[in-house]
LOFITI-441543 format. One line per 4 residues: number of its first residue (from 1); their letters; for each residue x, z, y of C-alpha. Coordinates in pm, 1 decimal. Layout:
NUM	a	X:Z:Y ~ ...;
END
This chain:
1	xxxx	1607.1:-2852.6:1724.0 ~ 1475.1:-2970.0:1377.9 ~ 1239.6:-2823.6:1188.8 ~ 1465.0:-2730.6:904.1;
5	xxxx	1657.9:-2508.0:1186.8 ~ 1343.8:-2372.8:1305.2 ~ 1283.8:-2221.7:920.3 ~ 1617.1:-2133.9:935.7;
9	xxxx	1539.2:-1901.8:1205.7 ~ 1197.7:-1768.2:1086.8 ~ 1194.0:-1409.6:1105.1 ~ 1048.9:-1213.8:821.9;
13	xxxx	898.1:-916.7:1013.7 ~ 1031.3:-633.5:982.8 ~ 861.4:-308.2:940.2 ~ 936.9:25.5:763.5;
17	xxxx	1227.7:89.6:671.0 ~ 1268.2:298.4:333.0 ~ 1607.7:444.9:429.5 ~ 1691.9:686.5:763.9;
21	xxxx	1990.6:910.0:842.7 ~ 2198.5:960.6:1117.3 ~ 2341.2:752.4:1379.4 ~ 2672.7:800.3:1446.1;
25	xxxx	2649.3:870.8:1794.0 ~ 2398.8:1134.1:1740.8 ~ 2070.1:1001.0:1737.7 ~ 1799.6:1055.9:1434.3;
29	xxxx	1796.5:667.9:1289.0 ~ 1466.6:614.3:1167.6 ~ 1501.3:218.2:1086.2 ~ 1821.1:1.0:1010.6;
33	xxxx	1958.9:-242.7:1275.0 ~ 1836.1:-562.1:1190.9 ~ 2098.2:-749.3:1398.0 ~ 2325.1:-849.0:1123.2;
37	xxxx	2085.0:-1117.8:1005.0 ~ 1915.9:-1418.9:1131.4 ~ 1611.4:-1403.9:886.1 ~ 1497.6:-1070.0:881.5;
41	xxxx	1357.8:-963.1:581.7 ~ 1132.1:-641.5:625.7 ~ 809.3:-458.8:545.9 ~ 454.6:-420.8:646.9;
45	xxxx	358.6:-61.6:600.6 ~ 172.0:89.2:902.2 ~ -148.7:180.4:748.2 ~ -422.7:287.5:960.3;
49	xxxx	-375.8:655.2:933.0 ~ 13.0:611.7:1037.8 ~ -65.7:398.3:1325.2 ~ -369.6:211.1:1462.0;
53	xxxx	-596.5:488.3:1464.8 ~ -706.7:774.6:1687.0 ~ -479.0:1066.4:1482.1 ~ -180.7:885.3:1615.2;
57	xxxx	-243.2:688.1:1950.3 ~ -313.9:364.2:1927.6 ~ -677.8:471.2:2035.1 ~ -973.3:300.9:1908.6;
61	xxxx	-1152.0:296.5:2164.5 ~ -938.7:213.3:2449.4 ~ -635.4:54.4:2319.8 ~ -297.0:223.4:2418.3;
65	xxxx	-360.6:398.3:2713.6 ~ -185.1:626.5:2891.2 ~ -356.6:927.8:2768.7 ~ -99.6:825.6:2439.6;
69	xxxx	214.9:881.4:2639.0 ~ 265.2:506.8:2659.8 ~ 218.8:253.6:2963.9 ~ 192.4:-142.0:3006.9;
73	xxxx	296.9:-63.8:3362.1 ~ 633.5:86.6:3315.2 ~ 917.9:26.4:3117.6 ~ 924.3:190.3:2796.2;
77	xxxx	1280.1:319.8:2862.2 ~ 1176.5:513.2:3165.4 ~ 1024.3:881.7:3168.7 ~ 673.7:726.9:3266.9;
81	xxxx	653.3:438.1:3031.5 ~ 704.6:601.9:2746.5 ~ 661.7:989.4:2741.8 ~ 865.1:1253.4:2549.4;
85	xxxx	640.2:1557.3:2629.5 ~ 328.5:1408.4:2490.3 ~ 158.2:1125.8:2301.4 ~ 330.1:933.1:2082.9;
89	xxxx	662.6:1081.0:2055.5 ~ 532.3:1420.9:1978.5 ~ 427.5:1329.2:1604.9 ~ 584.8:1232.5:1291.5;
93	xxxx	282.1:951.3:1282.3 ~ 344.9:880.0:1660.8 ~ 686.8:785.6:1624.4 ~ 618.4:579.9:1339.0;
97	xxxx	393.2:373.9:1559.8 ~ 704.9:343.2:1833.0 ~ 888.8:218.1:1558.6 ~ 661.5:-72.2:1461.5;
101	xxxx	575.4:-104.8:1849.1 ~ 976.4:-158.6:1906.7 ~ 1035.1:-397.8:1628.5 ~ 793.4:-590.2:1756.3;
105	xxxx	866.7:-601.3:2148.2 ~ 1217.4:-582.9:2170.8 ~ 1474.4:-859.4:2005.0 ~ 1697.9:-816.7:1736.1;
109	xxxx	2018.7:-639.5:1813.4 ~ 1815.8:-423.4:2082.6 ~ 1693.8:-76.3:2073.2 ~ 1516.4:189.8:2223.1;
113	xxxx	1626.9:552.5:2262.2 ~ 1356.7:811.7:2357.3 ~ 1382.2:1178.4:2273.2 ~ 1056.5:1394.0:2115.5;
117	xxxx	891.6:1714.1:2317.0 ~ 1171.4:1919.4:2166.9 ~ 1450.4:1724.6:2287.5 ~ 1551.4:1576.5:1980.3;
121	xxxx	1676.9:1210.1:1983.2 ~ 1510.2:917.5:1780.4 ~ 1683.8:578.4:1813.6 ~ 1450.6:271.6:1770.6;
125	xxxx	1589.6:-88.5:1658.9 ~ 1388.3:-416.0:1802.6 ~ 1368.8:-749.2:1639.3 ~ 1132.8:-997.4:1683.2;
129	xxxx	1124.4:-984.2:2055.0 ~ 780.3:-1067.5:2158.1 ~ 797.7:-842.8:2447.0 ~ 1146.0:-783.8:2630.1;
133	xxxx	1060.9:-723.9:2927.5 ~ 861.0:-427.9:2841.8 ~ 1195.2:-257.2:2835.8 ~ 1292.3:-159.7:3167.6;
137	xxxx	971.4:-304.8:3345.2 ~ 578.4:-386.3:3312.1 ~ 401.2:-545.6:2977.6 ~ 162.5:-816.8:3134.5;
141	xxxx	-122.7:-977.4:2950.9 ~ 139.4:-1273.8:2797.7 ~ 334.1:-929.5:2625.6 ~ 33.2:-754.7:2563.7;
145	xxxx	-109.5:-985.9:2322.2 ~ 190.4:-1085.3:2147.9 ~ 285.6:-710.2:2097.4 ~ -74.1:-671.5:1975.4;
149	xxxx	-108.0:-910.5:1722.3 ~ 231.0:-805.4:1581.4 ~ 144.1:-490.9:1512.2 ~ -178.4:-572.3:1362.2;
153	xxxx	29.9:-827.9:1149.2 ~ 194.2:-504.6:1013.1 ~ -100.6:-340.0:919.7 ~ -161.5:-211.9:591.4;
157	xxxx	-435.1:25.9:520.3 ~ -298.9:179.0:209.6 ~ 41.1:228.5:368.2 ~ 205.8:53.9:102.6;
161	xxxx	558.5:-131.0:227.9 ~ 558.7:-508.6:121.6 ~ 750.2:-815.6:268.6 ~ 548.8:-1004.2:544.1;
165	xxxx	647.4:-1367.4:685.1 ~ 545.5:-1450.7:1062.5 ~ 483.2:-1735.2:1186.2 ~ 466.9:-1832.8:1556.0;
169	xxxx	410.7:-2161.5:1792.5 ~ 771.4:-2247.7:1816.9 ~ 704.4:-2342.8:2216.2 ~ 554.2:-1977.7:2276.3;
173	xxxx	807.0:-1773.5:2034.1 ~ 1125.0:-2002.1:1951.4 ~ 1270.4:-1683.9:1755.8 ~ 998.1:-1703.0:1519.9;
177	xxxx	886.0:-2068.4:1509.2 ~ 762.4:-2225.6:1255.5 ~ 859.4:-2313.8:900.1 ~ 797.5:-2161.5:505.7;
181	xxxx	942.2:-1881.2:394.0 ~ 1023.1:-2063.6:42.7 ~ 1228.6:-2319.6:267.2 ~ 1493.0:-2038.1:328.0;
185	xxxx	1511.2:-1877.8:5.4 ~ 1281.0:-1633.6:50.1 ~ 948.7:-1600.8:-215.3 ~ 644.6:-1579.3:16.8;
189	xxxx	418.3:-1839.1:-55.9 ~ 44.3:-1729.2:-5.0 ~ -48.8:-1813.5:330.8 ~ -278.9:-1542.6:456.0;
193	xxxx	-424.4:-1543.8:784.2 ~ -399.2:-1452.7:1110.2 ~ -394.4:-1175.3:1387.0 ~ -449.6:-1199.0:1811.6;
197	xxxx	-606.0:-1014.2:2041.5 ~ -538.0:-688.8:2325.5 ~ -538.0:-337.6:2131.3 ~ -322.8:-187.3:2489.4;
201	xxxx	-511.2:-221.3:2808.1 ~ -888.7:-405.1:2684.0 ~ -1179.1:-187.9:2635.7 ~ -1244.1:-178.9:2395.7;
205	xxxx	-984.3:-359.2:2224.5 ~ -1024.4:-675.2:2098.1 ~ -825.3:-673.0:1712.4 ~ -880.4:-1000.0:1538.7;
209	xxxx	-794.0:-1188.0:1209.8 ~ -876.3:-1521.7:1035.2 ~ -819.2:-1515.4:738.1 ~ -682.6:-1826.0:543.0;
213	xxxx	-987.7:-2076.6:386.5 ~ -943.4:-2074.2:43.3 ~ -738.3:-1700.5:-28.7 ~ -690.8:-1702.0:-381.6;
217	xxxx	-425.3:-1344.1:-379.1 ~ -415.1:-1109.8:-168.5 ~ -236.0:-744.3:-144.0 ~ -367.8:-399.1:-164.7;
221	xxxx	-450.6:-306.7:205.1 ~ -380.2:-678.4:332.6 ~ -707.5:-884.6:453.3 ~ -859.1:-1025.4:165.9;
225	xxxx	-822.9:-720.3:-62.6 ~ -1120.6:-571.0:88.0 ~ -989.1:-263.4:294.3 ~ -1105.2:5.8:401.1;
229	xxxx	-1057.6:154.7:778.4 ~ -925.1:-182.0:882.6 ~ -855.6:-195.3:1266.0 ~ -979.0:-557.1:1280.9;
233	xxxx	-1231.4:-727.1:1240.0 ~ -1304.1:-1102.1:1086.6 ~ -1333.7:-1338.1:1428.5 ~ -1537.2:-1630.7:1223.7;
237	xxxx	-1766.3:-1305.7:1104.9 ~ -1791.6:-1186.1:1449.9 ~ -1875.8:-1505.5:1670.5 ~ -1993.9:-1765.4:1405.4;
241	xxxx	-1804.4:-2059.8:1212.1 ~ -1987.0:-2290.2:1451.4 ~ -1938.6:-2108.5:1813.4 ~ -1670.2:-2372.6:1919.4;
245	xxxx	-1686.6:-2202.6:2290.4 ~ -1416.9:-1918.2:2160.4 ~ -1320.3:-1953.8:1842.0 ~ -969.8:-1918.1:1612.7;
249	xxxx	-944.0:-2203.2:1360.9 ~ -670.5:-2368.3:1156.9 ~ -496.3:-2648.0:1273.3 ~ -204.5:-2897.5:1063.7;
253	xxxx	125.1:-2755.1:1168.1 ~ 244.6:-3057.7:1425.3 ~ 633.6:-2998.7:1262.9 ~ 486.1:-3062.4:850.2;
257	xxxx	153.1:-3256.7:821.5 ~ 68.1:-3120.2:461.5 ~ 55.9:-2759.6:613.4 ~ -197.3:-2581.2:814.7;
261	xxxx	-167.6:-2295.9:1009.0 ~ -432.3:-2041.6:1184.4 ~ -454.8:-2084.0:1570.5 ~ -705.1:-2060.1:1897.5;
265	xxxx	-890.6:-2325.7:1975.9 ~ -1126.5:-2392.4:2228.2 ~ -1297.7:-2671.2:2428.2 ~ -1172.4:-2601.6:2691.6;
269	xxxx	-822.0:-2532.5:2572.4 ~ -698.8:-2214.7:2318.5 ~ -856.2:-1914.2:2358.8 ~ -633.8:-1741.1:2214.9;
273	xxxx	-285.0:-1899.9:2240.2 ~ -81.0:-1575.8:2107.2 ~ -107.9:-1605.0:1752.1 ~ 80.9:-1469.9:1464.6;
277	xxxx	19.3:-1633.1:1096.4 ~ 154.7:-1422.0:863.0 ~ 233.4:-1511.3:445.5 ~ 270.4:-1313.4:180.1;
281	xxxx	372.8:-1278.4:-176.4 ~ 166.8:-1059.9:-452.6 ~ 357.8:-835.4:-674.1 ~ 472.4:-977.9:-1024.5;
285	xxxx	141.1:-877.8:-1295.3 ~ 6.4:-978.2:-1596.1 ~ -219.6:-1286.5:-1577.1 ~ -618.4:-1218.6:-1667.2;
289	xxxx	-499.6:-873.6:-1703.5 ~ -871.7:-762.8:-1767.2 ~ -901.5:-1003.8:-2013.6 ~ -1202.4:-1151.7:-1851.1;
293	xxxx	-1136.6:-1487.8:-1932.0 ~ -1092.5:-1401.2:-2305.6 ~ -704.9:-1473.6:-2470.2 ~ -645.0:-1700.1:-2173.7;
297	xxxx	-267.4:-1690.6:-2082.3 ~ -223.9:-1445.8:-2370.7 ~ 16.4:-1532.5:-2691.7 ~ -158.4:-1361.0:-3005.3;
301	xxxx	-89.1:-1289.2:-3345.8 ~ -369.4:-1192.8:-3616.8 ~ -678.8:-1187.0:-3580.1 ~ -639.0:-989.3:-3216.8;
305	xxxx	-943.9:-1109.8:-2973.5 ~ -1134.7:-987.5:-2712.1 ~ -1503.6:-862.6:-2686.3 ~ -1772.0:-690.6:-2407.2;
309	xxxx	-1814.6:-379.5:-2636.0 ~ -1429.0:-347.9:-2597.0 ~ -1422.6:-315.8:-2231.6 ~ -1279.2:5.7:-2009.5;
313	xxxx	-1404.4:-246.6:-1719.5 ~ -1553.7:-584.3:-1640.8 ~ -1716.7:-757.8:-1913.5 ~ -1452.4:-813.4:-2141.5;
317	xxxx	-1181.5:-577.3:-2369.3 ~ -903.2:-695.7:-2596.5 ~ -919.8:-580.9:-2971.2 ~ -667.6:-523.2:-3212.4;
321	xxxx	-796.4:-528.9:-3594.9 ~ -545.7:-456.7:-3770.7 ~ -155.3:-333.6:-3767.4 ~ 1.1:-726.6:-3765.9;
325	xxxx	-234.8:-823.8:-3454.3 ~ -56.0:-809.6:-3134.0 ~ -122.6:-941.6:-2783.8 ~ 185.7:-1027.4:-2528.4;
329	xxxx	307.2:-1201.2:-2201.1 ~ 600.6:-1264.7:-2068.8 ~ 596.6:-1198.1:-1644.8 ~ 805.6:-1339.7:-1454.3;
333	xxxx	985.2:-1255.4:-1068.3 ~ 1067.8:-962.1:-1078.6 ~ 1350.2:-760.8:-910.9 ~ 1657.6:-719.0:-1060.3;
337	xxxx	1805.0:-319.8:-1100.1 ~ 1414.9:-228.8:-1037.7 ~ 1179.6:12.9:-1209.9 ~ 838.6:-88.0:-1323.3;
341	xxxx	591.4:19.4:-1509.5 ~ 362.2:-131.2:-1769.5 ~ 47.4:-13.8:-1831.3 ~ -291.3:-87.7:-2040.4;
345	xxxx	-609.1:217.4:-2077.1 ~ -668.6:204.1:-2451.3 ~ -933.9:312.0:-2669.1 ~ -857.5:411.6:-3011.1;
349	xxxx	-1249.2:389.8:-3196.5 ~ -1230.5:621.9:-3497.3 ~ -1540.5:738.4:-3496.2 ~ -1742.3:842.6:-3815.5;
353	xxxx	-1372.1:854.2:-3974.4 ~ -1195.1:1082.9:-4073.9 ~ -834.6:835.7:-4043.3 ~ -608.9:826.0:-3782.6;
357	xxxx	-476.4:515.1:-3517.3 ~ -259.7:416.2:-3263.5 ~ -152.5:181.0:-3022.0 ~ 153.9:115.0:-2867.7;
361	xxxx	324.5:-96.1:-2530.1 ~ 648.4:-256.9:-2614.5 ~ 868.9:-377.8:-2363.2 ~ 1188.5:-558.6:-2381.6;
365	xxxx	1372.3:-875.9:-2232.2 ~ 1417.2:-738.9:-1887.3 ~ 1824.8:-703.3:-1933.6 ~ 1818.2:-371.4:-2125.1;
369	xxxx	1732.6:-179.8:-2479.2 ~ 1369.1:-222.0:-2573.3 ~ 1134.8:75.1:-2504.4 ~ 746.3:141.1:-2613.7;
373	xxxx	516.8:417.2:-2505.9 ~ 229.0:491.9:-2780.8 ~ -77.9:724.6:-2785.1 ~ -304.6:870.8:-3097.5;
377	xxxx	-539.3:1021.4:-2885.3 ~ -885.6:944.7:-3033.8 ~ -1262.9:848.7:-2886.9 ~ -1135.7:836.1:-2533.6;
381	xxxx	-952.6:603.0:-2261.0 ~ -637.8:676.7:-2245.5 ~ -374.6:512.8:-2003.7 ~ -51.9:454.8:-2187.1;
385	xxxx	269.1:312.3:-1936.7 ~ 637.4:288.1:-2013.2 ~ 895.5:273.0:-1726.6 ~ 1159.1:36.9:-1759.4;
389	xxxx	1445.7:-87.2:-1518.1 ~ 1554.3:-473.5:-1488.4 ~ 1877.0:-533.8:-1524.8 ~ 2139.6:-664.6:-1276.6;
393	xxxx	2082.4:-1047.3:-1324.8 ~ 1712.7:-1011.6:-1471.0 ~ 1369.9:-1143.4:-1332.8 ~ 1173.3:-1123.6:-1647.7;
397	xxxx	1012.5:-888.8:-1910.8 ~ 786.6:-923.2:-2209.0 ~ 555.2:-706.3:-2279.9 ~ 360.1:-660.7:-2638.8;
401	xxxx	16.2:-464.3:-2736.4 ~ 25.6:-369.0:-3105.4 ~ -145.6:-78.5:-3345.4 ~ 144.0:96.1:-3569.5;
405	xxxx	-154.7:273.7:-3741.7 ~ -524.2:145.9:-3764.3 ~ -839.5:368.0:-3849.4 ~ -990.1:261.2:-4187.9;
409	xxxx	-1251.6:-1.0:-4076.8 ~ -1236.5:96.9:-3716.5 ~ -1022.0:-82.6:-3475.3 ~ -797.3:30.6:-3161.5;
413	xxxx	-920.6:-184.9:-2805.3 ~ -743.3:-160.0:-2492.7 ~ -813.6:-331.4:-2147.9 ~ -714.1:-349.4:-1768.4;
417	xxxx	-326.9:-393.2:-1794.7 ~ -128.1:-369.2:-1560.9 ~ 257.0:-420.6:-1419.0 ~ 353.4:-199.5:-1092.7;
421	xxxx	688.1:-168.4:-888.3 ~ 797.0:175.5:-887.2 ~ 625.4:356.0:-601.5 ~ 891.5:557.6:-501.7;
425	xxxx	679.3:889.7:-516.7 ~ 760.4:1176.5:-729.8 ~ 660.6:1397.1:-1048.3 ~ 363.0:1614.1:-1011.4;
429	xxxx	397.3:1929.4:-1287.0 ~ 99.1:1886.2:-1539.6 ~ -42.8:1631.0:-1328.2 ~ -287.8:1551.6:-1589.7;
433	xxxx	-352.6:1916.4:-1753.5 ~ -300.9:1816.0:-2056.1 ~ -103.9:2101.0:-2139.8 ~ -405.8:2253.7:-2182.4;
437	xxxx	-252.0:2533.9:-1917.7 ~ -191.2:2576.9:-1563.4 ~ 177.1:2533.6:-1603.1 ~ 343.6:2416.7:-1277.8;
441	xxxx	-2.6:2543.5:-1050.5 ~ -55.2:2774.5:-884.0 ~ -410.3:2922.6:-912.8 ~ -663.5:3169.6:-713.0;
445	xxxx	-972.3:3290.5:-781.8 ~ -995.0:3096.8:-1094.3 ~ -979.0:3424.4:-1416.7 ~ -1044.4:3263.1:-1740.8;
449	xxxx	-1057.6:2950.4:-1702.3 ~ -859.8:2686.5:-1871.8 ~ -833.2:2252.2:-1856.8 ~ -1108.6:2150.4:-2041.6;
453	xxxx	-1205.9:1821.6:-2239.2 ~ -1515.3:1754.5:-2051.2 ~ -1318.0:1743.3:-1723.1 ~ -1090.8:1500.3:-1786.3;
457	xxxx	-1042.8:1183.2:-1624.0 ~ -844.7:1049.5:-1896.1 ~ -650.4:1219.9:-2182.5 ~ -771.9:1521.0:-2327.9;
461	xxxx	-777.1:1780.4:-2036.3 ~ -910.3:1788.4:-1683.6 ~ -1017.3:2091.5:-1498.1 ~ -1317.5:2245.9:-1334.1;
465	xxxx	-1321.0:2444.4:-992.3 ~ -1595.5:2569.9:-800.2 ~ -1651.7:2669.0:-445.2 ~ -1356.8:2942.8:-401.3;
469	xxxx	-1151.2:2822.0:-646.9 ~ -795.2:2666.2:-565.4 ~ -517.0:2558.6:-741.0 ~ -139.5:2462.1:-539.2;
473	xxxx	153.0:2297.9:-620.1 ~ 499.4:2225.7:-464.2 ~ 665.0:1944.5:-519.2 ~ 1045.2:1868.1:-404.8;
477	xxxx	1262.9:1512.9:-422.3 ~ 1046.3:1422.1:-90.2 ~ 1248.8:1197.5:147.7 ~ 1228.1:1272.4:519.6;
481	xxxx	1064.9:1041.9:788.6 ~ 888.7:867.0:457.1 ~ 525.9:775.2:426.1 ~ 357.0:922.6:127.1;
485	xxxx	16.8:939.6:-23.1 ~ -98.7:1235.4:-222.8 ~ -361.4:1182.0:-476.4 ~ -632.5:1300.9:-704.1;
489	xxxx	-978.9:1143.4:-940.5 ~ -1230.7:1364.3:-825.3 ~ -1561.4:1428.1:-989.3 ~ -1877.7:1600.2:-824.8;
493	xxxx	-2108.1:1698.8:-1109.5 ~ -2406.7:1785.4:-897.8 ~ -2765.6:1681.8:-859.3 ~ -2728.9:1734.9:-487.5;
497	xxxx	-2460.7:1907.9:-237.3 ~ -2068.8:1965.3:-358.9 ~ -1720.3:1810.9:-269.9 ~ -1374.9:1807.5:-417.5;
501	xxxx	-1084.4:1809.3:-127.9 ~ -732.3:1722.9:-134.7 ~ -513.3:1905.9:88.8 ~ -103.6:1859.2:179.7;
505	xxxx	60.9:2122.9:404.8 ~ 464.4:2227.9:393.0 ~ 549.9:1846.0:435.2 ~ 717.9:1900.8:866.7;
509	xxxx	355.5:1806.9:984.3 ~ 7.1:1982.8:1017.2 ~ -154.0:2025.9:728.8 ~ -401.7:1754.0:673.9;
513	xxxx	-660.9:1695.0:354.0 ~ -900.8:1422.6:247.4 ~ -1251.8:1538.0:66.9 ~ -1522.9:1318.4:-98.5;
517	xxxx	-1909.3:1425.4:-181.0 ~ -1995.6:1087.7:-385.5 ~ -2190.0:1267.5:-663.9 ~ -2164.5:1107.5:-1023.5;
521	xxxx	-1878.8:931.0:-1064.3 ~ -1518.1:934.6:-1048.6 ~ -1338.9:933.0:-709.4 ~ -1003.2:872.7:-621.7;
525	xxxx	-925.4:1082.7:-311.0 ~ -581.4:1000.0:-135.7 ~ -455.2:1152.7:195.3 ~ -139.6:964.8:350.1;
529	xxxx	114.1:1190.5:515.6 ~ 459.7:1132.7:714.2 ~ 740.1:1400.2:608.0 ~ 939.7:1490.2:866.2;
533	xxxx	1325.3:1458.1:975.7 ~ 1435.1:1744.9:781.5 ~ 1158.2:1758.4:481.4 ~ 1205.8:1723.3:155.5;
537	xxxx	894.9:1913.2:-49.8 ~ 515.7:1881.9:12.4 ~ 244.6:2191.9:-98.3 ~ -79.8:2007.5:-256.2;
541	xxxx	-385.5:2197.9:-273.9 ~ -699.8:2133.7:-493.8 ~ -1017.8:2273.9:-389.1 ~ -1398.7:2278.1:-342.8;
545	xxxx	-1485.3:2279.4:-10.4 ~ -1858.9:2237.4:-46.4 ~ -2037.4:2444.2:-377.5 ~ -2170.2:2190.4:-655.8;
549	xxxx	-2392.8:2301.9:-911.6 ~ -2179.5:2251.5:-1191.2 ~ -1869.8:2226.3:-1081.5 ~ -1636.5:1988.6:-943.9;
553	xxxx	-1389.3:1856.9:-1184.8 ~ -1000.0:1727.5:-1142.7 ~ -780.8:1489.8:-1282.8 ~ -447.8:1274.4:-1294.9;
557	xxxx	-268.0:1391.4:-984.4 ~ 0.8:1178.2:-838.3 ~ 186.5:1152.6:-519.9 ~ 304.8:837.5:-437.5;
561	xx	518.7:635.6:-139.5 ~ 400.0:436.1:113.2;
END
């Protein structure tokens, strides 16, 4: 078989699936069947609190054990290989792991039906096939490995859901093989790293990666983007570039000489022969977007530049001087009939001045009427974004910075755009208090009260709770058997002592909450949670958990998908 076939036959991994319903023979369908396809074009999404953690079974400390409900000894489609009464199958996060685990052991056009502790049934769909025989009998090491390095290929500590391309040793994993993703039409084209070792039966588990020499992009949550929680660890890190006695290292690929991929490699033969390279592609977004290497990749007009006194972050800002200076880029591959959003924190500098400014994001060329977002808000970063949707046959947008209105003598400066595929979450009421209210809260112990301007995050209102202080919210347009990330800036204004907390609780699941104590600064605290098969709303909850001195303040207030 050529090599050209063997791209043909690459399989995209798959992971989550963003749509569920029912089967038709009864069963709750939590992924689509892949078998329709050759080239499988999926989704990496299991983030560590969803998956390869302690909260939902794959155990840190001693792999997937028994203890989970799950067992390398028997097949997964018997009572004792894969338990409905406990472990795995007895969680909304649990069963999101047996989907991943699935996908990755059983082939295309295969699936697995198990039923949860309340005799509910869940059907799972296979499709890359790296351990088959884990169906109806016993996982051995060869399984074991592959199975394990797939699902740390799928790994993404944020959650978020992005295409992945796998890559295997054609001899060991002909349904995989080897070959580009661009060579079948499909737009990965950073080569990443890769993943091996035993998460099931060694203890402790050995999780690996390499990651590729050289890795210029990378993805939130991906290796390379520096995450946090990460399962694995960095094998050159661990043992040393030069420990040749067991190593991973890239090799050329044997089937294209001008490629490399990551494999084992040993003296004595591979060490680890059971390796999965994976590629991927980052999101569409604005080139030098922080403007740190001044007006490169920017078209101008005026006298717009950039400065370091101009800057929200980094060293540099851009600066707009006057009402004909404008700054723009066009971005390219996109998604057609997809949402995005532009967005750029601006600073409009009026100070000692009793005039007025503004500055505005136009955005047009992406197949539909041209839209633009503006603020007037004055001596304070603001983030400004407009929403827009690509048309049917459009890849492209264009995207200007201008100043309808200047202060006399004073200029507007802006910084740290930014371009992001719709997340898929939904609306929080007043997410940003800038009503100035508590419209769309709910509050306790909290009398008078109101947002205030020294609270806020960005805009003009945040708000300040102390220890017995709460406010709720419920939001609704949830889907069920969806990842989702709830989210809040979180500021402890305390010489000592004091946390803010994030809690989620309504959502089909126990309620669950994130916290941070970092004094000083702002904090983004996020807390992932897994609706379940019949949910559709989620109750947040800000509070203080631990008294600060002064307060702990709150701001911008999102919840988000993956």
């Amino acid at each position: 078989m050529s090599w050209k076939q063997w791209g043909a036959l690459g399989l995209l991994a798959a992971g989550m699936s963003a749509g569920c319903g029912a089967a038709g023979d009864g069963h709750m369908l939590l992924d689509g069947d892949p078998s329709s396809s050759q080239t499988i074009l999926g989704q990496n999404g299991l983030s560590t609190i969803n998956g390869l953690s302690t909260i939902n079974g794959l155990m840190a400390s001693n792999g997937l054990m028994t203890s989970n409900g799950l067992s390398t000894i028997n097949g997964l489609m018997t009572s004792n290989g894969l338990m409905t009464s406990n472990g795995l199958m007895t969680s909304n996060g649990g069963r999101m792991t047996v989907q991943y685990l699935v996908k990755c052991a059983l082939a295309a056009g295969d699936y697995l039906d198990k039923q949860d502790q309340n005799g509910v049934s869940y059907r799972f769909h296979g499709a890359l096939g790296l351990g088959t025989g884990w169906k109806n009998g016993a996982c051995d090491t060869n399984c074991q490995e592959w199975v394990s390095a797939c699902m740390m290929a799928h790994v993404n500590t944020t959650g978020v859901q992005v295409p992945i391309w796998l890559v295997a040793d054609p001899a060991l994993q002909p349904q995989i093989g080897l070959g580009e993703a661009w060579e079948v039409g499909q737009p990965q084209t950073q080569r990443e790293g890769a993943f091996f070792g035993n998460i099931m039966t060694a203890n402790p588990p050995v999780a690996n990666f390499v990651y590729e020499q050289g890795l210029s992009a990378s993805i939130a949550g991906r290796i390379g983007s520096g995450q946090n929680g990460a399962p694995y660890t960095n094998y050159r890190g661990r043992v040393g570039v030069g420990d040749m006695t067991e190593c991973a290292d890239i090799k050329a690929n044997p089937t294209n000489p001008s490629h490399f991929d990551v494999v084992g490699c040993g003296p004595t033969g591979a060490k680890f022969t059971r390796v999965l390279s994976t590629y991927v592609t980052p999101a569409p977004n604005f080139i030098n977007a922080g403007f740190e290497s001044g007006v490169n990749s920017w078209t101008r007009t005026g006298n717009a530049s950039t400065t370091n006194w101009s800057a929200n972050s980094g060293a540099n800002g851009a600066v707009l001087t006057s009402t004909s200076d404008s700054f723009a880029q066009t971005i390219t591959g996109l998604s057609p009939g997809t949402s995005y959003t532009a967005s750029a924190w601006a600073f409009v500098d009026d100070y000692h001045n009793t005039g007025s400014g503004s500055f505005k994001i136009e955005v047009s060329g992406f197949g539909g009427a041209a839209l633009n977002a503006s603020t007037s808000t004055r001596r304070s970063w603001v983030k400004v974004s407009q929403t827009f949707t690509t048309g049917a046959g459009a890849n492209s947008v264009t995207v200007k910075f201008t100043a309808p209105s200047m202060p006399g003598g004073l200029w507007v400066w802006f910084d740290d755009v930014k371009l992001e595929r719709d997340s898929g979450g939904v609306a929080v009421a007043n997410a940003g208090f800038e009503t100035g209210t508590f419209s769309g809260w709910t509050t306790a112990g909290i009398t008078s009260q109101v947002p205030s301007a020294y609270a806020a995050k960005s805009g003009d209102f945040g708000h300040d709770l102390n220890a017995g202080q709460s406010l709720t919210q419920t939001v609704s347009g949830l889907k069920p058997n969806s990842v989702y990330r709830a989210r809040v800036w979180v500021y402890v204004n305390s010489p000592s002592g004091g946390s803010g907390a994030i809690e989620v609780s309504g959502y089909g699941g126990s309620t669950v909450s994130s916290s941070t104590s970092t004094r000083g600064s702002w904090t983004q605290v996020s807390r992932t949670f897994i609706t379940g098969a019949n949910s559709t709303s989620a109750t947040i909850k800000l509070s203080v958990p631990t008294a600060a001195v002064y307060g702990v303040w709150f701001d911008d207030v999102e919840i988000v998908a993956g």
